[in-house]
N, C-alpha and C positions, 0 to 999 in steps of 0.2 A: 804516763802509766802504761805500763804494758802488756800484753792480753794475756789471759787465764790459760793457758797449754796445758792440757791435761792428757796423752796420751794413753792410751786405753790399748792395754794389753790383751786379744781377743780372750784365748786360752794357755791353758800349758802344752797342750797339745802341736798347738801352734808355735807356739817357742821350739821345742821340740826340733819339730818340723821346719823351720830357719835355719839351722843347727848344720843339718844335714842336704839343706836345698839353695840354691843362690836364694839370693834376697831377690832378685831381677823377676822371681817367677814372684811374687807376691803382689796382687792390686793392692796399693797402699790409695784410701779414702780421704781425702781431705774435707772436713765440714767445720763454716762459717756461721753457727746456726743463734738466733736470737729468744734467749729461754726468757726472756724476762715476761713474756706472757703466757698463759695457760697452753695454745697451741705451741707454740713452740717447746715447751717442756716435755710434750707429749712426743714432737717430731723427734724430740733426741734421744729421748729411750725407745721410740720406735726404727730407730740407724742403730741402736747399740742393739736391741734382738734382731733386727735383719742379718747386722753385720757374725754375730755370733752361730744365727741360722744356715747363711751360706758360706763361712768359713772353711774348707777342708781341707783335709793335707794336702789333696790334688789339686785344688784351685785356694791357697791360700789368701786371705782378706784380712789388711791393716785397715784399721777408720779410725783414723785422728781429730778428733772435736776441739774447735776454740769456740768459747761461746764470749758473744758481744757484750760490751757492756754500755755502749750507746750507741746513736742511728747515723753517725760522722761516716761518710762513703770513704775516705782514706784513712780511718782506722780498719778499716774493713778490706780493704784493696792490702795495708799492710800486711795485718791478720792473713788474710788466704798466700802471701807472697812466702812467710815462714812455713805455713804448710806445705808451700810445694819445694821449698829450702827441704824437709825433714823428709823426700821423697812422694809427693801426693802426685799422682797421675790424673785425680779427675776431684774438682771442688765443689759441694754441693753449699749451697747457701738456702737461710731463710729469713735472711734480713728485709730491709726496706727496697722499693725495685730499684732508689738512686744505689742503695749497697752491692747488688745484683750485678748493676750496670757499671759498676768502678770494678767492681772484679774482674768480671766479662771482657769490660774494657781498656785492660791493661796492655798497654802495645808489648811489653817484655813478658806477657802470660801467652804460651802457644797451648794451653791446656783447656779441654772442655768445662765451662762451670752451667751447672742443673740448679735450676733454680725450681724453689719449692714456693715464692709467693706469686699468686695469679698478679696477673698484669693483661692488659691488652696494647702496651704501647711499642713497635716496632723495637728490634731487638737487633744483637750485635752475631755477625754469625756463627762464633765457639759458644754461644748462649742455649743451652736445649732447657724450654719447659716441658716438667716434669709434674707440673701446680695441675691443680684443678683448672678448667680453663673459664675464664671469665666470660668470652664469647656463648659459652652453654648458659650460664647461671642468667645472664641477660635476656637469652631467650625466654629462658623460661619465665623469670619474671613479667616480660610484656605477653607471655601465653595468657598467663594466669591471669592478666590486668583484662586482654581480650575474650575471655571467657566470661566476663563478667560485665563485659560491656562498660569500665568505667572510660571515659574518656579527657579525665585530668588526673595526674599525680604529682605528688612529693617524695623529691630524692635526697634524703637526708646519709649524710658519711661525715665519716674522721679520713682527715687527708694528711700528707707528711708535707715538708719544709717544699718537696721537690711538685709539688700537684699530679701527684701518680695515679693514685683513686678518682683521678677528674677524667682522666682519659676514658676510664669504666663506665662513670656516667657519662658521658658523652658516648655512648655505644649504647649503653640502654637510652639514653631518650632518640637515638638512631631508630633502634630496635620497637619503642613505643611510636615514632611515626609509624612507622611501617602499618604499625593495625591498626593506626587511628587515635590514636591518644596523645594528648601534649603534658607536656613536662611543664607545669607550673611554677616551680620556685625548687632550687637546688637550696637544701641549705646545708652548710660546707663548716667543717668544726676543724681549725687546726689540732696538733698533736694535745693532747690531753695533758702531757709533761711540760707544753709551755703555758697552761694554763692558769692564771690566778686564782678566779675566782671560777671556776666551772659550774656549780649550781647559776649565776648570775647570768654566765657566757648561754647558757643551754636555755632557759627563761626567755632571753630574750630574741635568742634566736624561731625556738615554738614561737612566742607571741608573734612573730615576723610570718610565719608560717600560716597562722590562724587568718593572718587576713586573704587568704589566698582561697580559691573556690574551692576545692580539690580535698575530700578527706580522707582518701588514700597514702599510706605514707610505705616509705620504702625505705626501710635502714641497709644500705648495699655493704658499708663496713663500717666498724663500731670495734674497739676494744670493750674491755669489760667494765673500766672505772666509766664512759662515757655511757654503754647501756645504761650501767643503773642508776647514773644522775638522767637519762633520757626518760627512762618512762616515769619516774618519781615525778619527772617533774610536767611531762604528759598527763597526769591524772591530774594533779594540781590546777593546770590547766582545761580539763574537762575535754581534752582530745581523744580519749580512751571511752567516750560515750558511745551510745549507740548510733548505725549511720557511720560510724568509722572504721577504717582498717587499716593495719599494720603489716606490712608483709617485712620479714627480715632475713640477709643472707647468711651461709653457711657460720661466718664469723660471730654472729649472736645464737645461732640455731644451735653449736655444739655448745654453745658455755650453761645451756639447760640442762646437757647431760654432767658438769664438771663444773660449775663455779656458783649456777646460784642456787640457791637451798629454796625449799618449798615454799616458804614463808613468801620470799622475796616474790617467787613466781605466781602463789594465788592473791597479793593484794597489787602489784604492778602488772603483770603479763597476762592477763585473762583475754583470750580471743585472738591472741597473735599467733600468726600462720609463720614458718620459720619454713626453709629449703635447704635441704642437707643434701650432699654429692650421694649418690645413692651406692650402699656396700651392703653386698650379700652375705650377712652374717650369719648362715646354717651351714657354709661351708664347712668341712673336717679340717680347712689350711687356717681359716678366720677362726675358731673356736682355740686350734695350738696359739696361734700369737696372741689371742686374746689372754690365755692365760698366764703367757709369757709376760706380756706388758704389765698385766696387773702386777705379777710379783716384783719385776726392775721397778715400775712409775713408784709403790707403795715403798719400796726398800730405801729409794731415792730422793722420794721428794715426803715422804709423810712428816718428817721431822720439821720441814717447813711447814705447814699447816694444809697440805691438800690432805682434804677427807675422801674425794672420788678419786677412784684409779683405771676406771674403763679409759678403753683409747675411744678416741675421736676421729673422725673423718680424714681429716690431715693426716694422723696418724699411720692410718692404712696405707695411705699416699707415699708415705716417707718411706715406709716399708715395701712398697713397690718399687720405688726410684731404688734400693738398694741393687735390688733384684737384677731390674735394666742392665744398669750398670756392669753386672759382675756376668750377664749374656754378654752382652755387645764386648766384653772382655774376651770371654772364651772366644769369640765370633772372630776377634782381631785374631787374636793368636792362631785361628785356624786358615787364616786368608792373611796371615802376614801383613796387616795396617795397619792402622792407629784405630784406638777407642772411639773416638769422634768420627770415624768415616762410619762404622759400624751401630753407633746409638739411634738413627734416623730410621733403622730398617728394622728394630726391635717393634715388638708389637705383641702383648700375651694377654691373659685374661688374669688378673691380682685379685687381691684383695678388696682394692677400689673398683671392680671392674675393668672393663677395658680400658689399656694400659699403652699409652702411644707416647713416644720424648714426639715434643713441637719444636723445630729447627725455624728460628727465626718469627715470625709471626701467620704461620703457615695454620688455618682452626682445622679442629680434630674434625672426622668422619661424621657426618651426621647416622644417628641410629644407633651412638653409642654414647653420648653425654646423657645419664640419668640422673635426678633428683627425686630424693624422696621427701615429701611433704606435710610438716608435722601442724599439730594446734595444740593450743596451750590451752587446756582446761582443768583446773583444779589447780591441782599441786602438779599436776606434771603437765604431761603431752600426749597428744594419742596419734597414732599413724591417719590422714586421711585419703591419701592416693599417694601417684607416682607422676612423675613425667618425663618421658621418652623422645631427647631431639627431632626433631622429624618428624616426628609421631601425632602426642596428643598425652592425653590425663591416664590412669588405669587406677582403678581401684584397688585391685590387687596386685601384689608383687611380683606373682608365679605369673602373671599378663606379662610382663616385660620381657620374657624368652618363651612367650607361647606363640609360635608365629602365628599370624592371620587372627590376633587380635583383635577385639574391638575397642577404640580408646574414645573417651568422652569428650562431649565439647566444656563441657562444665563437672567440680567434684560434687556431689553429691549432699553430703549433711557436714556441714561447716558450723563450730562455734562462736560466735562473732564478738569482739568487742560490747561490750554494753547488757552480754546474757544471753541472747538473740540469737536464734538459727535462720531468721529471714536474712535474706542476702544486702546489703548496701546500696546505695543507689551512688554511693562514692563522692558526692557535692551536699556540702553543708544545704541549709536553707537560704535556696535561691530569694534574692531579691528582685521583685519583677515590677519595674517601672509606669505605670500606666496614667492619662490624664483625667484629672479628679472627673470632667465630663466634658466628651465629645463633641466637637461642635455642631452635630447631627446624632437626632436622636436613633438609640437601639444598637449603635457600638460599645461604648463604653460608659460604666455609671458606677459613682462613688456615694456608696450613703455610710452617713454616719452616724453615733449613737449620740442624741439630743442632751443626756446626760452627762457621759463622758467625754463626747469630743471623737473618741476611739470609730477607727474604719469598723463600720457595722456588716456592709459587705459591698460587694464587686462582683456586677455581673454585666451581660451586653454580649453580642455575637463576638465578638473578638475573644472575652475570656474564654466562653463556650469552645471556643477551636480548642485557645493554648489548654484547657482543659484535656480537651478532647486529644491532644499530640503529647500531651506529658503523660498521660493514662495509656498508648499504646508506646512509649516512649520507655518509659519505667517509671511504674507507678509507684514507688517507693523516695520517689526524688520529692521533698515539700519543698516548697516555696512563699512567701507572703508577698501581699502588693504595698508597693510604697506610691500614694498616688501625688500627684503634682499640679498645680492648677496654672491652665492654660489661657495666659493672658497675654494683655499688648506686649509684656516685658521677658514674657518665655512661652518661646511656641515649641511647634514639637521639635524645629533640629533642637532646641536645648534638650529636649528632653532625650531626645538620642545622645547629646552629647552629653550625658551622665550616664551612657556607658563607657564612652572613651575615658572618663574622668574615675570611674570605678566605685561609684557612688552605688549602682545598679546595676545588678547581672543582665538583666531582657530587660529591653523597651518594649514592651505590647501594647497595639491598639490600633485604631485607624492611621497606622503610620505608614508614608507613601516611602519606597525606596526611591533615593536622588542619587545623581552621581555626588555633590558635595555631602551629602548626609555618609555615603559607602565612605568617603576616605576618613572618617572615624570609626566606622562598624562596620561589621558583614551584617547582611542582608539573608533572611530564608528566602525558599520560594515563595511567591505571594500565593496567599491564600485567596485573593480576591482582584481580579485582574483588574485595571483601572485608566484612567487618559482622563484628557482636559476637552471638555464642552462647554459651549456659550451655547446659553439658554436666554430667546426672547420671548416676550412677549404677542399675544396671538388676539386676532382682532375680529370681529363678526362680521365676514364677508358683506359686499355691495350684489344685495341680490337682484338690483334692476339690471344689471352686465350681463346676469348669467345666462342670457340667450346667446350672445356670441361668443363663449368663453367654450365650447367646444371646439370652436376652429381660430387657427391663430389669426393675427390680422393678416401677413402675408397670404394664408391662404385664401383668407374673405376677399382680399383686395383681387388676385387671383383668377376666381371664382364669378364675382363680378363683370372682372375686366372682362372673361371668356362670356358671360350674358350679351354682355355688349358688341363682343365680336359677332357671337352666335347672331343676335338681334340685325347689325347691319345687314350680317350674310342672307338672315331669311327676308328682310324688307328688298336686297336687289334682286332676290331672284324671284320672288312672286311680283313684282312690279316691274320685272321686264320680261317676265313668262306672255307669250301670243297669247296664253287661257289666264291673263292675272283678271283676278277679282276687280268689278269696277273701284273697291274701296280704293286698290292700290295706284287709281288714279286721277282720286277726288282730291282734295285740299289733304294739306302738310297733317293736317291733327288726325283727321280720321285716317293717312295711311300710318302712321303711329301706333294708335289703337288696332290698327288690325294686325300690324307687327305684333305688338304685345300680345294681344288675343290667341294669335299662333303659339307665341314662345310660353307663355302661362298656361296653357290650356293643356301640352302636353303631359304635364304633372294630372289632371284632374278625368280626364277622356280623347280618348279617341278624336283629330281633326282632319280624318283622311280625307272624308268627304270634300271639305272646305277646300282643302289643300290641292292644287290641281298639279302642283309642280312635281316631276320628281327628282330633280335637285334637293328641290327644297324639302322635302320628306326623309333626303338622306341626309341633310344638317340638323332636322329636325330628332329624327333616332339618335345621334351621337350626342346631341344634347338631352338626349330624354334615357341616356343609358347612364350617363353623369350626373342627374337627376334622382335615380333611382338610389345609386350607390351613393353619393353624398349627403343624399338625407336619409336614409338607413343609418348611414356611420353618426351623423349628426343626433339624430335622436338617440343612441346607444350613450354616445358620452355625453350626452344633455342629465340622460337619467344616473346615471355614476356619479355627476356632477352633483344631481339634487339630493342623492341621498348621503352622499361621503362629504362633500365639501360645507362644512361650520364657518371653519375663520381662516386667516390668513395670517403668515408672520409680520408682526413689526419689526423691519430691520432697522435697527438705529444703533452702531457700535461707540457714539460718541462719547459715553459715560461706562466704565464697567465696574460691574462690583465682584470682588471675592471673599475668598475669607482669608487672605492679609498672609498665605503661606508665602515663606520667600522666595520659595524654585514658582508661585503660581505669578506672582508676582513681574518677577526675573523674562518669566517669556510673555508677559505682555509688553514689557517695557520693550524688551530687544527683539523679540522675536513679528510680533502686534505693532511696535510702533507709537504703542501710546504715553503718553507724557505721563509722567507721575500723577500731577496736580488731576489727571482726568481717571483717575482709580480709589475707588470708594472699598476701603475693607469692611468687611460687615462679618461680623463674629459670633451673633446669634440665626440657627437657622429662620424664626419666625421673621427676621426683622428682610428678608428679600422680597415677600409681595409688597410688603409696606412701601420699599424701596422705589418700587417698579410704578408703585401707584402715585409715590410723589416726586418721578421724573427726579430723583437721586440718581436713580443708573438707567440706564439705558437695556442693557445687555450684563451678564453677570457669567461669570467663567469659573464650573464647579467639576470638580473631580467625577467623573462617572459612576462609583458608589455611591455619592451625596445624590446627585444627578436623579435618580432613580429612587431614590426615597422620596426625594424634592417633587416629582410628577407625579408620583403615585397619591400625594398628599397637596396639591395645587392643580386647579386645571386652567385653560388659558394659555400655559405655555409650553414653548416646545424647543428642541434643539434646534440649532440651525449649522449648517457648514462642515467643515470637515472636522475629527474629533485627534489631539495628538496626544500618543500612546505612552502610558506612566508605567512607573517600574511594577503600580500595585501595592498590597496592603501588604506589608511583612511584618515579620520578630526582630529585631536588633541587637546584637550580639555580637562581644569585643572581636574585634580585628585578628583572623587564624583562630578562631576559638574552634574547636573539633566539634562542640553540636551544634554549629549552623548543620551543617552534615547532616547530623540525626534528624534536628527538626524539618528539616528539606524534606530528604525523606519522608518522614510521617506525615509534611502534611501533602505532598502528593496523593502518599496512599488513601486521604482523608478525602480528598476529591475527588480519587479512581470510583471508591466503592460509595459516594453518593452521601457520605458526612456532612460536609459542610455546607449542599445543598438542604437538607433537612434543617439545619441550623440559620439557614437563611431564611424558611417560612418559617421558621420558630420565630424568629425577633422581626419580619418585614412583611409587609404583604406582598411583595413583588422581589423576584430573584435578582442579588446584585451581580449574579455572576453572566446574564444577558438581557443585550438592548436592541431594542427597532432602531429603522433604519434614520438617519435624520432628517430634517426638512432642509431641503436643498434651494438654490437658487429658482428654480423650477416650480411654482408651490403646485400647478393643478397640469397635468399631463394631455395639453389640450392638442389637435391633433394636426400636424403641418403638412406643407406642401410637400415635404419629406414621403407623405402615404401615397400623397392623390396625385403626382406628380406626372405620372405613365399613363392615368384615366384624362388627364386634362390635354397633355401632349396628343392623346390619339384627336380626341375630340376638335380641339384647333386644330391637326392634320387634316382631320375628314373633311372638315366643313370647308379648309382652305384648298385640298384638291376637288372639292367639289364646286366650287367658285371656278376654280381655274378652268375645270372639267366644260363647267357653264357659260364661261368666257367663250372659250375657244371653239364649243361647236356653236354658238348665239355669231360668232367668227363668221365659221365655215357657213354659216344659213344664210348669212346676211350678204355673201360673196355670191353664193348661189343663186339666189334671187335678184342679184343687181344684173350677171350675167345674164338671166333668162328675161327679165326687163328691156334688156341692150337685144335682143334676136326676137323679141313678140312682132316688134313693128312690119319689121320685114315679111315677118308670116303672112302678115293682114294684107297687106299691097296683093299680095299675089295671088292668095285665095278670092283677092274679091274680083281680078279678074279671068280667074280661070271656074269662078263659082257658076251652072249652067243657071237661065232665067223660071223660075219657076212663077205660076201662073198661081194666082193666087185663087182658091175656089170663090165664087159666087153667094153671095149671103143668100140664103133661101128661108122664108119666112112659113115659120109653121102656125098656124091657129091652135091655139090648146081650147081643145072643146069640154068644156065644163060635163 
């Protein structure tokens, strides 16, 4: 079948003016255009008044339209080949983008073709878009999604044979990383005309859609037979409730003003936000072609059954790309080159605004892509802002050329889905996983109602947080608990692992982050920092010890030993002192006792008297300075001792008990050493004194939240050894899911400003967020040779140079006297004969007279 050539004779004028002018001077139009839908109808009466508009006898203008009659890329590559057969110099199309690209990419076409449907996918280089640009319209959608802080959506479109509209979405969920949001579930409608059953196709594709978290939905392209089987069957579905949103692109935004009648828009379309290319219609240029269009579109098409005749957005478009065209023509002809060197460097202000051809896949200018941004309320639509590339939101219109602006982070009074001017919280109601009850009291707790069976309610420090982070989170997000009961056959990795299985949005509760638990979920920050402690048992000290338990035995032994040195040094040198005490040279016992007597006494008085030596007085002071200072120290940590020290730890790691988690488990085995057969799980908290008291365990290894509930409420026992450090209490949530992010976040901030603190003496008497120090090998701080080490060293010095001291002149005296012994003799010889004889006097008797 052959295509429709309908040549289109501008004016008579223009015939005329053929007549009289070469043909060579006339830009002769070629257009490929696809009217089989409302936009394109529009684009073709809007080329037949541009082309009539800039026509003149001076710059004459031929436009030859074929219009399509299916989406076959070499019917269409044909099509434009006859056109440029009948002289066409430049082809505009608005076919599908593989139609686009068959043209474009014809090796025997050296002619520019303007393509008027947006595309983002790398292009051919005689290819200039002229479309709206789909790089803007994506922006702005993840603006708008960022404005509102959702952080999941649905990308729903109609795509062709060739996946062209998938390239678009794949730029927007580009576009939605960027500020944080993930792209949930694309759901993707072949062409409409291959469709059988389209109500069935559309059914089942929603219900696919419904099971997904996200109730944000984003129609990017839609003809008009799949809108209104879409929302028809959105409502049937209950998707169009409150809690939901719809954002839709230009493609469903104009068919509000042209295709669907009031009825259709106040029982299907209520609350949908729609994005139209933004066109300044108070223009004097926009008011003449609007009136123009109406009269051609009505003249043209009303006998088919369109009852709307406004132009549409695209419209405007088509009417500028004429414009382009018929500049970069003049352009050539004044610098002698071709059309196509010439369309690159056009650039004006249209109808559409500003108005740039895109060579190849080159994105427009930022600060001139605008959309204006509609909501559907009642029967029609109401303007609610704008948005400005670059930019930001504006409320008003006359903002958009006002410089220095102020633009919004958010619009203002929105109609929403369901009736509602409160904003969305963009997620259905969350499912939030939690265990029926904690295996320590005041985390978590499921009661139920005795009649029904039905969760009565759910509370415990854990919910109190996720309470607490969903209210600075956005408090319009609900949720309900699904709880799960935590036994020998599902502990908690099951119950993290029903979120990888998609059973449940969050896991909440005392749940520790593992590195085996992360490789099915992400992890928030912990709310509650955590590690693994062994906790034993503590015993009522031996208080008959406690006299020597201030000094180690090394230093008693020490201490002693120096008595004893002390003790020989004072018995040699007062018992071989010329002034020693007779004692020191009576029988073995009593020089003993007077040793003693010396060395004791100097603690109690003064024995200077006694003491004639002064050797020995200087052995005596070094031991009596040692004296003073070691029993000072002695008595100080005697009394620390009697009032701090109760009991002591029983070490005994040969039995342990936990509570049967398999990461607690896993490092006893591998990391501990301990044999399976020697590990006792215990699952209820009361059942561990029980434990302790019937030599079941020995030692029991508990998470340091447990830990600290566990001693606040048991005494007797205490930590022992070093403590290894756990990921902590987190939320669990699917793998790349964007609000681990948010809840991170909040719950930071819930810790900065002192939240979860207060929530911890709500539910505990003792804060789980800090612990003393543990009981170490070490149990009593008793005090060693390490202190007295330099007081004991002087003291053996003194005593031992003063021995030496006493040696060596007891030496030198005992030399000196044997010499002077060895030369008396001699003396005597000689004095007794050189002595003169002395007479001795005469006794002379006196009478004593009474």
């Amino acid at each position: 079948m052959g295509p429709n050539r309908s040549p289109f004779l501008l004016c008579l004028l223009l015939s005329i003016a053929l007549v009289v002018r070469s043909p060579a001077l006339a830009l002769s139009i070629g257009a490929v255009l696809d009217t089989n839908s409302r936009i394109g109808k529009e684009q073709k009466i809007a080329l037949e008044v541009a082309a009539r508009r800039f026509n003149t006898s001076s710059e004459p203008l031929l436009l030859n339209i074929d219009e399509l009659k299916s989406t076959d890329p070499l019917q269409a590559r044909y099509d434009a080949q006859l056109l440029i057969q009948q002289g066409a110099e430049v082809i505009i199309s608005t076919g599908t983008w593989p139609q686009v690209l068959a043209i474009s990419g014809d090796k025997g076409m050296k002619l520019p073709t303007v393509s008027l449907t947006p595309s983002t996918i790398l292009t051919t280089p005689l290819l200039i878009q002229m479309s709206y640009s789909d790089n803007a319209l994506v922006k702005c959608f993840a603006s708008f999604v960022a404005s509102y802080k959702w952080r999941r959506v649905i990308v729903l479109y109609e795509d062709d044979e060739f996946g062209t509209v998938s390239g678009t979405a794949l730029q927007l969920a580009c576009e939605l990383q960027k500020v944080g949001t993930q792209l949930d579930y694309s759901a993707v409608f072949p062409p409409v005309d291959s469709i059988s059953d389209l109500k069935g196709t559309v059914r089942s594709e929603l219900s696919r859609t419904r099971e997904h978290l996200s109730t944000v939905y984003i129609v990017l392209r839609s003809s008009a037979n799949l809108t209104v089987t879409l929302f028809q069957e959105a409502i049937a579905l209950g998707m169009m409730e409150q809690g939901s949103s719809w954002l839709c692109g230009p493609d469903v935004a104009t068919l509000l003003d042209s295709t669907f009648n009031s009825s259709f828009i106040l029982k299907y379309m209520q609350g949908v936000i729609g994005f139209q290319p933004y066109v300044n219609e108070s223009t004097n240029k926009y008011v003449t072609f609007y009136s123009d269009f109406q009269q051609a579109f009505k003249s043209e098409y009303e006998k088919w059954g369109e009852i709307v005749f406004n132009p549409g957005v695209y419209a405007a478009r088509a009417y500028d790309a004429v414009q382009a065209i018929t500049l970069a023509a003049n352009k050539a002809n004044m610098n002698n080159n071709s059309l196509v060197d010439n369309l690159p460097s056009i650039n004006f202000v249209g109808l559409s605004g500003y108005f740039k051809p895109i060579i190849g896949n080159v994105e427009e200018e930022n600060g001139y892509s605008a959309f204006r941004i509609i909501n559907v309320v009642g029967k029609s639509y109401k303007e609610i802002g704008f948005w400005l590339d670059g930019f930001g939101f504006y409320n008003d219109e006359y903002q958009l050329n006002l410089p220095g602006s102020t633009f919004l982070q958010q619009l203002s009074v929105v109609f929403w889905p369901g009736g509602t001017q409160i904003s969305p919280g963009g997620l259905r109601k969350l499912r939030i996983g939690v265990p029926e009850k904690s295996t320590w009291d005041g985390f978590v707790k499921v009661e139920y109602d005795n009649r029904t069976g039905n969760v009565k309610s759910v509370n415990g420090f854990c919910i109190d947080v996720l309470t607490a982070v969903m209210n600075r989170l956005n408090s319009l997000i609900t949720y309900e608990f699904v709880p799960f009961a935590i036994t020998s056959n599902f502990s908690y990795s099951d119950l993290v692992n029903q979120v990888y299985l998609k059973k449940i949005d969050i896991a909440v509760g005392d749940i520790t982050a593992t590195s085996n638990r992360s490789e099915k979920a992400s992890f928030t920050e912990p709310f509650v920092s955590s590690g693994l402690a062994m906790i034993i048992p503590m015993k009522r000290d031996n208080m008959g010890l406690t006299l020597i338990q201030p000094f180690t035995p090394l230093l008693w032994v020490t201490i002693f030993t120096l008595l004893f040195y002390n003790f020989g040094a004072v018995w040699y040198l007062e018992r071989n002192h010329e002034k020693a005490d007779e004692e020191f040279h009576g029988p073995w016992y009593r020089q003993l006792g007077a040793t003693f007597w010396i060395i004791g006494n100097t603690i109690f008085q003064s024995y200077g008297d006694k003491v004639g030596n002064f050797y020995t007085k200087t052995v005596i002071i070094s031991w009596l300075l040692v004296v003073l200072i070691v029993s000072n120290c002695f008595t100080a940590n005697l009394s620390s001792i009697l009032v701090t020290e109760k009991l002591k730890p029983v070490v005994d790691k040969s039995i342990a008990g936990c509570d049967g988690a398999s990461f607690v488990v896993s490092y006893l085995e591998k990391v501990l050493n301990f044999k399976p057969e020697n590990i006792v799980p215990i699952k209820v908290q009361a059942e561990y004194p029980t434990a302790f008291e019937n030599k079941t365990i020995t030692a029991a290894y508990i998470e340091l939240p447990y830990v600290r509930v566990f001693l606040s409420q048991n005494d007797n026992y205490a930590v022992y050894g070093e403590t290894q450090t756990l990921g902590g209490f987190s939320f669990a949530l699917p793998k790349g899911d964007p609000m681990t992010a948010d809840l991170s976040k909040q719950i930071l901030a819930l810790l900065e400003d002192g939240t979860i603190k207060q929530l911890e003496s709500k539910w505990f008497s003792i804060s789980l967020s800090n612990f003393g120090t543990a009981t170490n090998g070490v149990d009593r701080q008793s005090l060693g040779l390490d202190v007295f080490w330099s007081l004991l060293v002087f003291s053996f010095g003194a005593s031992l140079i003063t021995l030496i001291t006493f040696v060596i002149h007891k030496r030198v005296t005992a030399n000196r006297e044997k010499k002077e012994q060895q030369v008396a003799p001699i003396m005597d010889e000689d004095e007794m004969v050189q002595a003169p004889q002395i007479e001795e006097p005469h006794a002379q008797n006196y009478e004593i007279v009474p």
